[in-house]
PATI-224174 format. One line per field, with one value per residue: residue number from 1; x, y, z of N, C-alpha, C in turn; residue in three letters. Coordinates in nm, 4 decimals. Each point is the difference from the previous one (the first is absolute). Layout:
N
fivex	c(NUM:...)
npx	c(X:...)
npy	c(Y:...)
npz	c(Z:...)
capx	c(X:...)
capy	c(Y:...)
capz	c(Z:...)
cpx	c(X:...)
cpy	c(Y:...)
cpz	c(Z:...)
kevo	c(ALA:...)
// end
This chain:
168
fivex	c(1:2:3:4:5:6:7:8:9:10:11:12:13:14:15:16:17:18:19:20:21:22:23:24:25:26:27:28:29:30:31:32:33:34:35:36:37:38:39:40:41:42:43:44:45:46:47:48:49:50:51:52:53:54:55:56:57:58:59:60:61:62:63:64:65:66:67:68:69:70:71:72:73:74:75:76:77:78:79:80:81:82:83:84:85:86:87:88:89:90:91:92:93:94:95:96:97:98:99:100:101:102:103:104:105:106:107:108:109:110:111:112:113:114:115:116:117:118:119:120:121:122:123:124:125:126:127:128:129:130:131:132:133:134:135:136:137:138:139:140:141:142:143:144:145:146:147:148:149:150:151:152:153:154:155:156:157:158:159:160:161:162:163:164:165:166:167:168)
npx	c(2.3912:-0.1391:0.0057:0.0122:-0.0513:0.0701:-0.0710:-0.0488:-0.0037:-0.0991:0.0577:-0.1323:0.0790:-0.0078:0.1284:-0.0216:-0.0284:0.0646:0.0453:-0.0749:0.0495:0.1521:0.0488:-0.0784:0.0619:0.1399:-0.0441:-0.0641:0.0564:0.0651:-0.0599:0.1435:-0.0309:-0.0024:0.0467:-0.0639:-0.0552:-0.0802:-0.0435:-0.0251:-0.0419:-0.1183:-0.1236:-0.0291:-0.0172:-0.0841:-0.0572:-0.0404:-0.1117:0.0616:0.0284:-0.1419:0.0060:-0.0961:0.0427:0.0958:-0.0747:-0.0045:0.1314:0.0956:-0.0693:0.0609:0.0517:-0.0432:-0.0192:-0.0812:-0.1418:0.0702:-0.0512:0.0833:-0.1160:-0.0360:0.1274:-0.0112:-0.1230:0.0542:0.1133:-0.0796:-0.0643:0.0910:0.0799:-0.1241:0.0158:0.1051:-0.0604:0.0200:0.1357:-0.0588:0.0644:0.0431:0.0625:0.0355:-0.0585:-0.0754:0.0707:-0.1293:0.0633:-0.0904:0.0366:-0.0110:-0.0689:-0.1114:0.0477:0.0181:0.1016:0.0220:0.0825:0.1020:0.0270:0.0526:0.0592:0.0124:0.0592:0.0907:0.0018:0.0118:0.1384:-0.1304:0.1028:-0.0568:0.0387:0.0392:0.0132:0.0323:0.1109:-0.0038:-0.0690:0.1170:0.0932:-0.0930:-0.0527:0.1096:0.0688:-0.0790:0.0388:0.1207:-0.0388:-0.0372:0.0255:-0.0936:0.1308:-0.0838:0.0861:0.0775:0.1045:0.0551:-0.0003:0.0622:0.0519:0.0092:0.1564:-0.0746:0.0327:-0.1057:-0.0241:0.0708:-0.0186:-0.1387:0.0586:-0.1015:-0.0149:-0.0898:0.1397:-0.0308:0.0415:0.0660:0.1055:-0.0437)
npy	c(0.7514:0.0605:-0.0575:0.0224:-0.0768:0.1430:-0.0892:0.1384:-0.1538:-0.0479:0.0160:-0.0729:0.0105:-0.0169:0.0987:-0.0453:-0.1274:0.0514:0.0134:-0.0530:-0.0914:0.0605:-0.0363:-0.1473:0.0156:0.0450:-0.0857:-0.1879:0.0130:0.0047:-0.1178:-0.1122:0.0364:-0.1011:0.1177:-0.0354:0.1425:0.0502:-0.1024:0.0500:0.1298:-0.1050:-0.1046:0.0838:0.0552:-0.0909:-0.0442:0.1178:0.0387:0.0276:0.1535:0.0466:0.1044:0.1040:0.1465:-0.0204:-0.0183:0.1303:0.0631:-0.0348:0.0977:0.0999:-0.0998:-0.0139:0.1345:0.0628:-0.0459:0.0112:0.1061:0.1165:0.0625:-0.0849:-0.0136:0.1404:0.0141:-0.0532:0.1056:0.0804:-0.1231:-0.0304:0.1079:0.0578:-0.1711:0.0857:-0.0542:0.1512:-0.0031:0.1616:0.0324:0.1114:-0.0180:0.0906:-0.1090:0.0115:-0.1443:-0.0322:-0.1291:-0.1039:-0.0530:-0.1176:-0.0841:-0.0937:-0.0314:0.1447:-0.0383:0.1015:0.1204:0.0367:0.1231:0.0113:0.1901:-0.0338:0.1519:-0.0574:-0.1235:0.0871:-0.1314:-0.0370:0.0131:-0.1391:0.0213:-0.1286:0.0199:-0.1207:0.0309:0.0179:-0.1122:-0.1073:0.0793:0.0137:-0.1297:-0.0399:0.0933:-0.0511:-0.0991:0.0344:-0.0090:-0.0987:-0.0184:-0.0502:-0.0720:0.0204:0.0693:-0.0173:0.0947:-0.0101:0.0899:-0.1158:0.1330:-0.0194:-0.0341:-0.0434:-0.1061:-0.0417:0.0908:-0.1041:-0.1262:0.0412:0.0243:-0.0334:0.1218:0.0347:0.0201:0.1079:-0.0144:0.0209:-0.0964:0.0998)
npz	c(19.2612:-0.0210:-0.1669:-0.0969:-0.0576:-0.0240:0.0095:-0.0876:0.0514:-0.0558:0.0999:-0.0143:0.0770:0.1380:-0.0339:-0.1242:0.0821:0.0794:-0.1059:-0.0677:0.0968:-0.0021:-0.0866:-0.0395:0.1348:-0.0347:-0.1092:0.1038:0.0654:-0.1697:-0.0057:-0.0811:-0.0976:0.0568:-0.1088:-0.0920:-0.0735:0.1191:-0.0040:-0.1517:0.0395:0.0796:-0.1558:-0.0900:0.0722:0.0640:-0.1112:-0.0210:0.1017:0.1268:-0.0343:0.0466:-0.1007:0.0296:-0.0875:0.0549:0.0720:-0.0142:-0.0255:0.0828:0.0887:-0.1085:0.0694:0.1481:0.0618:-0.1474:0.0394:0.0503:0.0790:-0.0514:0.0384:-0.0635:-0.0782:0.0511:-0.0247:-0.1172:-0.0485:0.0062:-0.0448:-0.0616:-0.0132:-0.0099:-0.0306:-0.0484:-0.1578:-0.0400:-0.0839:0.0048:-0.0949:0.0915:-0.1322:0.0844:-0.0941:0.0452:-0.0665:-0.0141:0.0658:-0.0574:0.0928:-0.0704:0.0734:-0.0808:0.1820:-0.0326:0.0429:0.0484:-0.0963:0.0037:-0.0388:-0.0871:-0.0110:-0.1141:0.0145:-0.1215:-0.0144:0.1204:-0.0009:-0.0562:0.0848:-0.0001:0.1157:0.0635:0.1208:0.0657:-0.0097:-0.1092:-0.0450:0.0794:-0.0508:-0.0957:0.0744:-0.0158:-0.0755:-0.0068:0.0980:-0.0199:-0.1553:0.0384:-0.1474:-0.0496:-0.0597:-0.0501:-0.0203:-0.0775:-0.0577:-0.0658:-0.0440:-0.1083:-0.0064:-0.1149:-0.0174:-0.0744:-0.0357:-0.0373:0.0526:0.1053:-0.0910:0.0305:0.0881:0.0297:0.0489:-0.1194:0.0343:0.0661:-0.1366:0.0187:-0.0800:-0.1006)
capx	c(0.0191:-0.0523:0.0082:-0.1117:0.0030:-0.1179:-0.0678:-0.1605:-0.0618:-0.1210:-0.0668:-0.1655:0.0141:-0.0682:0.0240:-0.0864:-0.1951:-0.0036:0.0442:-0.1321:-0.0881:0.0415:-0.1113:-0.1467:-0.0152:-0.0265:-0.0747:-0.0993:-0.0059:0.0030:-0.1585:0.0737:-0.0071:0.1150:-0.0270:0.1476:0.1228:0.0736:0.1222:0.1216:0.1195:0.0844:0.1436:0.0851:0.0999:0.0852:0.0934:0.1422:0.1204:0.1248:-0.0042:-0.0970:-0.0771:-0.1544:0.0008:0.0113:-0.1004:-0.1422:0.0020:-0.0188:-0.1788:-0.0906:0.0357:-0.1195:-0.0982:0.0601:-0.0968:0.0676:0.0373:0.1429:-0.0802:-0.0085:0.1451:0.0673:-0.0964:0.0138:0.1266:-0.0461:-0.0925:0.0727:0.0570:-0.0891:0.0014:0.1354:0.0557:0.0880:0.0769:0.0027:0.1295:0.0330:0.1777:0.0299:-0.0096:-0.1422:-0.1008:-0.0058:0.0325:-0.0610:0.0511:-0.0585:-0.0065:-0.0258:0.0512:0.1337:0.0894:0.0199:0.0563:0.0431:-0.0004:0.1170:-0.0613:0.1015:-0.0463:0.0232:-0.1106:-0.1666:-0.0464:-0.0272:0.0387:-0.0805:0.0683:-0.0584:0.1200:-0.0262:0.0598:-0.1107:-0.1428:0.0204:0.0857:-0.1253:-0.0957:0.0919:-0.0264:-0.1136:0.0007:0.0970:-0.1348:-0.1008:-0.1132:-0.0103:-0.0454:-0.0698:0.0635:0.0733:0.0380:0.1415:0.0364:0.1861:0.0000:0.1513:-0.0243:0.0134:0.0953:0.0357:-0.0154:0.0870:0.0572:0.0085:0.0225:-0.1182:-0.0531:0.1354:0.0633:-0.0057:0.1386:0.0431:0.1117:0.1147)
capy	c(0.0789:-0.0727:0.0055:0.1107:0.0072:0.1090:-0.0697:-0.0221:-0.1038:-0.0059:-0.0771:0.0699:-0.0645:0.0693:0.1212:0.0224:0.0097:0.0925:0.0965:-0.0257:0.0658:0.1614:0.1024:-0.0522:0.0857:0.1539:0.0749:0.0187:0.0702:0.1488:0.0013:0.0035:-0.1594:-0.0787:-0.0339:-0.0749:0.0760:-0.0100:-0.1330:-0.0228:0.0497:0.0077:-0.0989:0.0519:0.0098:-0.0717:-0.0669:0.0740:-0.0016:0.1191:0.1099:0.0209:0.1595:-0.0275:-0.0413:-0.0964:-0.0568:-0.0277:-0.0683:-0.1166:-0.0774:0.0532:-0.1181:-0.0707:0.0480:0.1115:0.0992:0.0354:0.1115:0.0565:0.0040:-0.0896:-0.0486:0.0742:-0.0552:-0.1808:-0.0336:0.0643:-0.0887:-0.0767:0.0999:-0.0278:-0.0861:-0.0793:-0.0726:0.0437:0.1325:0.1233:0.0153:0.0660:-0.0091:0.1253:0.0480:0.0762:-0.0612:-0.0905:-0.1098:-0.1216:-0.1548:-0.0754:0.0238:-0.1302:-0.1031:0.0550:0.0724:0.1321:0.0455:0.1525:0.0163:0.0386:0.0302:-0.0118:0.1417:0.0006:-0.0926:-0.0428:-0.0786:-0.0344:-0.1639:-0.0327:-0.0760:0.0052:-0.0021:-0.0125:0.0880:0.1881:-0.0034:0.0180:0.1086:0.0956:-0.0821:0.0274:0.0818:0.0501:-0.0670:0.0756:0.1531:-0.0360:0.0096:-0.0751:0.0550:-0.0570:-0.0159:0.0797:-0.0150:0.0043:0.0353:0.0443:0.0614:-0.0127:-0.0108:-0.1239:-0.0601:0.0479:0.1755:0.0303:-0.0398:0.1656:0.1008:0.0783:0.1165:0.0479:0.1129:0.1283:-0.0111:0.1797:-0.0384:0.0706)
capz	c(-0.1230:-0.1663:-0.0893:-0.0414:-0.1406:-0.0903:-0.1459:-0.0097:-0.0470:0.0041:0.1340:0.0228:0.1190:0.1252:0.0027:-0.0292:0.0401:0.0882:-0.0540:-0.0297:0.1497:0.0635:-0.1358:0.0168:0.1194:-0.0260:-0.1153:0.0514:0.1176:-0.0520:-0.1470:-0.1363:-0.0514:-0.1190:-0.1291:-0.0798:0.0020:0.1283:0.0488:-0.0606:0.0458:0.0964:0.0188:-0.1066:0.0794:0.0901:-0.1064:-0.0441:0.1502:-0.0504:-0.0164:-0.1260:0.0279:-0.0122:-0.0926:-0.0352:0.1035:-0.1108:-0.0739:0.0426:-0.0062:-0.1597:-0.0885:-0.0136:-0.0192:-0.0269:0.0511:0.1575:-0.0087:0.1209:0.0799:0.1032:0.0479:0.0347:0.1401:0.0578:0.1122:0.1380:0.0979:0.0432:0.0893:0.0840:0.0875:0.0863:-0.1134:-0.0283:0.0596:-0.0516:0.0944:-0.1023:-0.0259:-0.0599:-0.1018:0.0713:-0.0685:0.1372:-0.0716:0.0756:0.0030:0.0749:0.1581:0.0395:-0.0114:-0.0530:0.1117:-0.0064:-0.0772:-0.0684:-0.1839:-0.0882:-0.1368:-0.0995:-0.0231:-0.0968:-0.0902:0.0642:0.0132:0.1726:0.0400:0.1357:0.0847:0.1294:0.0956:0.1125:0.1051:0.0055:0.0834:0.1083:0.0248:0.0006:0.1236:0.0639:0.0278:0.0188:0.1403:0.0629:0.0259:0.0227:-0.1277:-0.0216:-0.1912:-0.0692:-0.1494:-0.0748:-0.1344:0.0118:-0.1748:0.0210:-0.0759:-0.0328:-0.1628:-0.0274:-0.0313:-0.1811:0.0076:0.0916:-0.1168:-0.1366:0.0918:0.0623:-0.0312:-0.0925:0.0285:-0.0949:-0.0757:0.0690:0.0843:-0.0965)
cpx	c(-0.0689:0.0866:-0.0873:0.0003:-0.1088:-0.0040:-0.1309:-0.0648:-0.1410:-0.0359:-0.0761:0.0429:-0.0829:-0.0202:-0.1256:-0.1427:0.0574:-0.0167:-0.1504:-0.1357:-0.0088:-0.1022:-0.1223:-0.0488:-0.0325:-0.0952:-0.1086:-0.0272:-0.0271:-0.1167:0.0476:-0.0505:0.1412:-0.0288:0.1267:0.1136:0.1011:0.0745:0.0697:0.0780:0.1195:0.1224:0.1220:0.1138:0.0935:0.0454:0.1470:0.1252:0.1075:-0.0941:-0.0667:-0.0547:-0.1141:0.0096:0.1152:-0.0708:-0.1241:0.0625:-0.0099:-0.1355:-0.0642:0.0602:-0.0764:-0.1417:0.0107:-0.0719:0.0328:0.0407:0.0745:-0.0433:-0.0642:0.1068:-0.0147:-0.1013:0.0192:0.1425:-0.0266:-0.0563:0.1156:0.0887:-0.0786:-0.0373:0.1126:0.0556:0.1138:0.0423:-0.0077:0.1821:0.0670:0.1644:-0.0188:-0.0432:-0.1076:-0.1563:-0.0091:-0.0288:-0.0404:0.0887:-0.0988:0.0455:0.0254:0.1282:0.1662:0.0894:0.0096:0.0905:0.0668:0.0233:0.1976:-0.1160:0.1260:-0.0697:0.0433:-0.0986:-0.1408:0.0017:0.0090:0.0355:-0.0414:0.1228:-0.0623:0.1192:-0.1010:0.0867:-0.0533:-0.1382:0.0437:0.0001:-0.1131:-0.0601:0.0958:-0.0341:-0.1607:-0.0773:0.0742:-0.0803:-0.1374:-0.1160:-0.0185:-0.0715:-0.1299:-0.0013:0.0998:0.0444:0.1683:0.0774:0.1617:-0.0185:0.1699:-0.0300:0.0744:0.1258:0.0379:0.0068:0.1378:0.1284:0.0188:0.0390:-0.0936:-0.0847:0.1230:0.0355:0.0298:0.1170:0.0592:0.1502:0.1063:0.0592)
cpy	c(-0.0699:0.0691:0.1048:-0.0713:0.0499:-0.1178:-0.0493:-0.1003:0.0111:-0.1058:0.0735:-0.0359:0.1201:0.1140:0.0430:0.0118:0.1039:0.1308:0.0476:0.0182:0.1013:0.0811:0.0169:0.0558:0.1266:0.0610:0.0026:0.1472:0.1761:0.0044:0.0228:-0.1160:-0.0553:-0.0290:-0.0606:0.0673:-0.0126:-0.1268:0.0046:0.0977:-0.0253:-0.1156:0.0264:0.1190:-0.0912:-0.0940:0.0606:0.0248:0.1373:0.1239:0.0222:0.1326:-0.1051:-0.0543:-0.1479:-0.1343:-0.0258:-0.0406:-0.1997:-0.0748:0.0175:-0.1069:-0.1028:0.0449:0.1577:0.0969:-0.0254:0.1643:0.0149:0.0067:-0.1333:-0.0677:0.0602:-0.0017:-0.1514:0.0131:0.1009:-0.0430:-0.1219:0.0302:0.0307:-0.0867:-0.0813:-0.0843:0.0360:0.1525:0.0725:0.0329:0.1471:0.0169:0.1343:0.0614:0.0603:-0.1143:-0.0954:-0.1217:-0.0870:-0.0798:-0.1042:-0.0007:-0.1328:-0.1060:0.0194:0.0139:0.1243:-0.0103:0.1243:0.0337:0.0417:0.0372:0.1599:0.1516:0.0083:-0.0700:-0.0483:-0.1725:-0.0786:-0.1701:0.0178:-0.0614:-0.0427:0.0006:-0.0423:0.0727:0.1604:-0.0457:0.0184:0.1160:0.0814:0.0023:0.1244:0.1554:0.0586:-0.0152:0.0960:0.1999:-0.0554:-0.0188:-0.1823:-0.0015:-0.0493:0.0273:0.0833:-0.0125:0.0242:0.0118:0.0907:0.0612:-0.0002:-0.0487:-0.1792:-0.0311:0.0600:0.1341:0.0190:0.0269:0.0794:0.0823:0.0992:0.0952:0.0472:0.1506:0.1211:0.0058:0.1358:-0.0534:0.1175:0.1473)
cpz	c(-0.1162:-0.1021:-0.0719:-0.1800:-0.1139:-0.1167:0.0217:-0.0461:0.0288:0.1050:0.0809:0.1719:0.0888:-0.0154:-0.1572:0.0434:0.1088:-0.0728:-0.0510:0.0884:0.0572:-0.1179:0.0637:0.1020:0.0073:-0.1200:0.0664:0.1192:-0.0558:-0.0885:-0.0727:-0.0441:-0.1485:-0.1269:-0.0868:-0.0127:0.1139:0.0100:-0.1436:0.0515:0.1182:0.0250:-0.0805:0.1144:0.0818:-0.0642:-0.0602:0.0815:-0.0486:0.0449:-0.1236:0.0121:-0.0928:-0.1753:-0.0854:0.0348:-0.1540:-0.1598:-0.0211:-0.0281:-0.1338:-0.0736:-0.0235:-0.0301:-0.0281:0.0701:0.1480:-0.0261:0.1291:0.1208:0.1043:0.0218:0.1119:0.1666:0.0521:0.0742:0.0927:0.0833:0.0300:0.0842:0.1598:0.0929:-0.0055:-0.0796:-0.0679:0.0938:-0.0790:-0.0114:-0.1545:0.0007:-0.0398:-0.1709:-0.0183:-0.0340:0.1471:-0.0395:0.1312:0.0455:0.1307:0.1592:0.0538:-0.0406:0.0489:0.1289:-0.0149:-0.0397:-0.0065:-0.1083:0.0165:-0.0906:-0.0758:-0.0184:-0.1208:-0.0578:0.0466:0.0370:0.2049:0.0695:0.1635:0.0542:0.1438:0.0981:0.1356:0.1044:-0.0130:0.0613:0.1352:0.0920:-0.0121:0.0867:0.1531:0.0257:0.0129:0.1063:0.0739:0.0332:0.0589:-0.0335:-0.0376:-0.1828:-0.0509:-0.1798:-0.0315:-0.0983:-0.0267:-0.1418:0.0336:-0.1967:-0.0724:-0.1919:-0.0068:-0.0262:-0.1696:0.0291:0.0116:-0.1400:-0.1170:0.0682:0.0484:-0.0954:-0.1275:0.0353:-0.1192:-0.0732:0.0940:0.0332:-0.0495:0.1770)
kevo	c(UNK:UNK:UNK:UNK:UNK:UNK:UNK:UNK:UNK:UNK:UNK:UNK:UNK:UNK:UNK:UNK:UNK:UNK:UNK:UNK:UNK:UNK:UNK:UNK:UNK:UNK:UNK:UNK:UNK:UNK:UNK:UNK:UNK:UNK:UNK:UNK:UNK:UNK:UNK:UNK:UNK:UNK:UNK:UNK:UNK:UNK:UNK:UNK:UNK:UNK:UNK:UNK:UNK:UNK:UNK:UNK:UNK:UNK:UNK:UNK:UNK:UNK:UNK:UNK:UNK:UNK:UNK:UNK:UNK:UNK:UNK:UNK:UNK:UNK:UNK:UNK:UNK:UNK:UNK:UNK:UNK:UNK:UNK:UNK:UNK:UNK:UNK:UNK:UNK:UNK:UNK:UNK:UNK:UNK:UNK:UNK:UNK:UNK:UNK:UNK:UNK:UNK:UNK:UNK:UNK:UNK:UNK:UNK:UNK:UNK:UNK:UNK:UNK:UNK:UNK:UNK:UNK:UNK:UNK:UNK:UNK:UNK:UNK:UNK:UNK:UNK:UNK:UNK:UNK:UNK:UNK:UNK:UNK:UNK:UNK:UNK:UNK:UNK:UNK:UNK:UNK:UNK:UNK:UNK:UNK:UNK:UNK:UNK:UNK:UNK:UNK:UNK:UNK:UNK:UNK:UNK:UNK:UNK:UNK:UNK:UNK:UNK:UNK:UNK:UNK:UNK:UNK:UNK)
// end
């Protein structure tokens, strides 16, 4: 059983030059070439880490640089998406939101239908039990996804959804 500690320290360790190579690979193999924009965007994501829609993605990057248009945010996480760096992943809100790839244990979402907010959990007994039943149909997984829909804790507190006054 590893540990998992979400603290984004700036350790340039393995999982970075891999991360870089997987790029370098695939841009080579597609006749992309690596412009600045492109690696600020791309470190400006995996720096941020978390659940990113495109446009918060660019805002992020108009900090450093204002002439980054929506548009190549938006071809740079398609190409990242593309070779396996990040996850395309949509929360029902219809906005589609990045999250990094590299490095990460798999994950499920908790996501909050009141406040839209999204908590990653991991469970080694659901990976199990997933393996499990999928052996048992005779499938062998090569990905999935697993989103538990419900109202947060604070929702739970305001008492959810506000109810139609109608008690007379």
């Amino acid at each position: 059983m590893t540990t998992h500690h979400h603290s984004h320290s700036h350790s340039h360790g393995p999982s970075d030059k891999d991360k870089d190579e997987v790029l370098a690979r695939y841009m080579a193999q597609h006749g992309l070439k690596s412009t600045r924009q492109r690696s600020l965007i791309i470190d400006t994501f995996f720096e941020v880490g978390g659940h990113l829609s495109v446009e918060e993605l660019w805002n992020k990057v108009r900090e450093q640089d204002t002439k980054v248009s929506v548009a190549t945010v938006y071809r740079t996480m398609k190409l990242l998406n593309e070779c396996g760096l990040a996850h395309a992943r949509n929360f029902g809100d219809g906005q589609t939101r990045y999250e990094a790839a590299a490095g990460r244990e798999h994950h499920d979402h908790l996501i909050c239908t009141s406040c839209g907010t999204i908590v990653e959990f991991e469970n080694d007994r659901i990976e199990t039990l997933q393996d499990a039943v999928a052996r048992k149909h005779g499938f062998t997984v090569t990905s999935h996804k697993m989103e538990l829909y419900g109202l947060c804790r604070e929702c739970q507190l305001r008492g959810g959804p506000p109810e139609p006054e109608s008690e007379a």
